[in-house]
N, C-alpha and C positions, 0 to 999 in steps of 0.2 A: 504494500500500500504506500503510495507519494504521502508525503508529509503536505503541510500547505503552505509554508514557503517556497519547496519546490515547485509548488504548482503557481507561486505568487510569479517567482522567478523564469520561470518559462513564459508567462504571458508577458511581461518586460521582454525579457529575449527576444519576443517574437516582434515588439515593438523598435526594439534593439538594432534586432537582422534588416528592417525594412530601411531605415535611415541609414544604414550601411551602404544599402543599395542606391538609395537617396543621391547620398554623399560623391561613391563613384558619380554618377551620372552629371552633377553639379559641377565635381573638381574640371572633368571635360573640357563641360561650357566655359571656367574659368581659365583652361588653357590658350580661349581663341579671346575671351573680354577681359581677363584681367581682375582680381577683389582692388577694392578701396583700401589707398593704405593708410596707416594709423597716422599720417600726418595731415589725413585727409578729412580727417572725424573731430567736429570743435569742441568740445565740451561747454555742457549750458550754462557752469560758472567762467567761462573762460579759458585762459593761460594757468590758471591758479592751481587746479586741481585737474588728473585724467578723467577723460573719456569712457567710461563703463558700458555708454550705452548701447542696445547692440544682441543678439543671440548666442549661449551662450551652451557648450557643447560639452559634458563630463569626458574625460580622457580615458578613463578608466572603470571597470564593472567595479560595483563596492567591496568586493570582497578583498581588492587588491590597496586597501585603503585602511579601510577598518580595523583595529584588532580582533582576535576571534577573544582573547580574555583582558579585557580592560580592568583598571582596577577595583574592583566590587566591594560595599563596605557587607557587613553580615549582611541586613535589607536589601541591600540589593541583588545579594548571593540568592537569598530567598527569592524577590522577585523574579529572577531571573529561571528558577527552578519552579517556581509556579507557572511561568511563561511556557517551558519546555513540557511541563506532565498537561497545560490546558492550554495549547495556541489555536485554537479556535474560539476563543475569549479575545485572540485579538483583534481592537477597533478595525482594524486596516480590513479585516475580510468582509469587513461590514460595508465597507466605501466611507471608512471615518478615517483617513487620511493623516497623522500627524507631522510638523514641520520635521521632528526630527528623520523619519522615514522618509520625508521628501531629500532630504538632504543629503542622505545617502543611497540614494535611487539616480542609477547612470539613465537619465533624462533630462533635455533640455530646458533652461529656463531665458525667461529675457528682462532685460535691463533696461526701467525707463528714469535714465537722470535727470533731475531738477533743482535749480538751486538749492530750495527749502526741502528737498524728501530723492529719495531714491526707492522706486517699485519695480520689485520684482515677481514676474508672469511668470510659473510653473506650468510645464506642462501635463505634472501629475496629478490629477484631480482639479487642474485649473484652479489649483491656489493662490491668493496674491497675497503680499506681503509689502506694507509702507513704513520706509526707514527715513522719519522725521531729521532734519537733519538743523533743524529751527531752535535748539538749546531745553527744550523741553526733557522732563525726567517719563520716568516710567510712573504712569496711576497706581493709585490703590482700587483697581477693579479686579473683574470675577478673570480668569482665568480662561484663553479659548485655544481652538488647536495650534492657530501661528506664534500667538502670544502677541508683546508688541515691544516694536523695536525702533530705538533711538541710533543713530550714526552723528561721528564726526571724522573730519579729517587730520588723520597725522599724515603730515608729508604728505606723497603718492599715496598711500595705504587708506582704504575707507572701510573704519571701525565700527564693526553694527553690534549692537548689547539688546540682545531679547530678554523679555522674562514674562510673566503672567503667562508660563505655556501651561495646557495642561496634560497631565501624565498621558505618557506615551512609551513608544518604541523607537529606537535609531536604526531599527534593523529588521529584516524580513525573519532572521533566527533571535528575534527578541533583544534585547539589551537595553532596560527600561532606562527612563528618567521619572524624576517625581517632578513635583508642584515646587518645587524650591531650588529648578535648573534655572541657571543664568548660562546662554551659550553667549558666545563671544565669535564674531567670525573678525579677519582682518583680508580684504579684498586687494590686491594687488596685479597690475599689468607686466606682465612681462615677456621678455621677445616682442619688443615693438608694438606692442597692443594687442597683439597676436594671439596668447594665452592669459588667462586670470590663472593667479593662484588663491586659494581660500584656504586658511589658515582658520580650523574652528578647533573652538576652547569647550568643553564642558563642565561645569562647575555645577555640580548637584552633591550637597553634602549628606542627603539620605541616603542613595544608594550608590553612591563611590569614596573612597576613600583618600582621595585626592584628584584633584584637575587633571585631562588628559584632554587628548585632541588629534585629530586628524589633520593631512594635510591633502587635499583635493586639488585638481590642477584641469582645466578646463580651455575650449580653443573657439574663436568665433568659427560660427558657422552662418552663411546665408539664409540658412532656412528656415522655415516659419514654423512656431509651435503649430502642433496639430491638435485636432480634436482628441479626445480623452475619454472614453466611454469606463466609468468604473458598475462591475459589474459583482453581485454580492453570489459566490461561491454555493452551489447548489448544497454544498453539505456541510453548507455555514450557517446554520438557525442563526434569524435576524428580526430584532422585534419579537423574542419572545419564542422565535419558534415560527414564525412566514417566513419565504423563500422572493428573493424577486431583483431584481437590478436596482443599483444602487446609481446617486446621479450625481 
């Protein structure tokens, strides 16, 4: 019997394999047109600060990113052991999507900069996410799946600080966080604007035992997020126990 990350992880695959196909077929046309080069792209505060904005391509399947044992405090050992004896408890088969699952899902997102905020268009579950970039802190509000997120600029590097997320998974084979994660991502261009590197921090004091983080590295692409159809797993009771697609 498939487990249900393997079965999560093949339908990505399959999602995967087609923009592969995509992609040859694009580089092509860009043999006889040419891309835009990074000296070509203004940034909407200017001279001051890079260019982010743009589509924006994982380099890498997560598994080549992630550790398979990060550091777990007891609680989180447990969660994590709860995860593996009941993962069809998790939101994600249900089409409940959370930021950290999105963030390590090799799927495109896109980059819309502005001076006051920078938003980011997933095209997992058509998530968005606005990173205020106006000096404002984080609320004392309820908790939801992207959380919310404040940015400022050091140097090149644009530093996004989430928090109000609520408990989730960063992984298709589980790897909780609680209600008291602070992720920290640090956005950076390099190779001429070419690739982002993402530099994320996790700081959740319940079920880790110290800060750890990943380093994610990413390449523009031409191509336009696609539709997204999340569909809830036929041997996923949802609602109690009905069956149906999730949207």
């Amino acid at each position: 019997m498939r487990k249900l990350h393997d079965i999560e992880g093949e339908a990505i695959m399959e999602i995967v394999a087609g923009r592969i196909v995509a992609s040859m077929a694009l580089a092509a046309c860009l043999a006889f047109t040419g891309p835009a080069t990074s000296q070509e792209r203004v940034s909407p505060q200017g001279a001051n600060v890079p260019n982010l904005s743009g589509t924006w391509m994982p380099e890498a399947w997560s598994t080549d990113e992630w550790p398979l044992e990060p550091p777990y405090s007891e609680a989180g050992r447990a969660a994590q052991a709860h995860w593996a004896a009941h993962p069809e408890q998790d939101p994600s088969y249900a089409c409940i999507v959370p930021l950290g699952r999105i963030l390590s899902a090799p799927l495109p997102f896109e980059i819309i900069q502005q001076p006051d905020r920078v938003t980011l268009l997933y095209e997992y579950d058509h998530q968005v996410r606005r990173v205020y970039l106006d000096g404002r802190g984080h609320p004392d509000s309820y908790p939801t799946l992207m959380g919310h997120s404040i940015g400022r600029w050091e140097g090149d590097t644009l530093v996004i600080e989430t928090a109000n997320l609520e408990p989730g998974y960063l992984r298709p084979q589980g790897m909780p966080y609680s209600r008291e994660t602070r992720l920290t991502e640090r956005l950076t261009l390099v190779d001429g604007g070419e690739r982002l590197r993402a530099e994320i921090v996790i700081d959740d004091p319940v079920y880790y035992a110290k800060t750890w983080g990943v380093t994610k590295y990413y390449r523009r692409t031409d191509e336009e997020i696609k539709d997204y159809e999340c569909i809830v797993r036929e041997h996923v009771p949802a609602d109690g126990g009905s069956q149906g697609e999730g949207s």
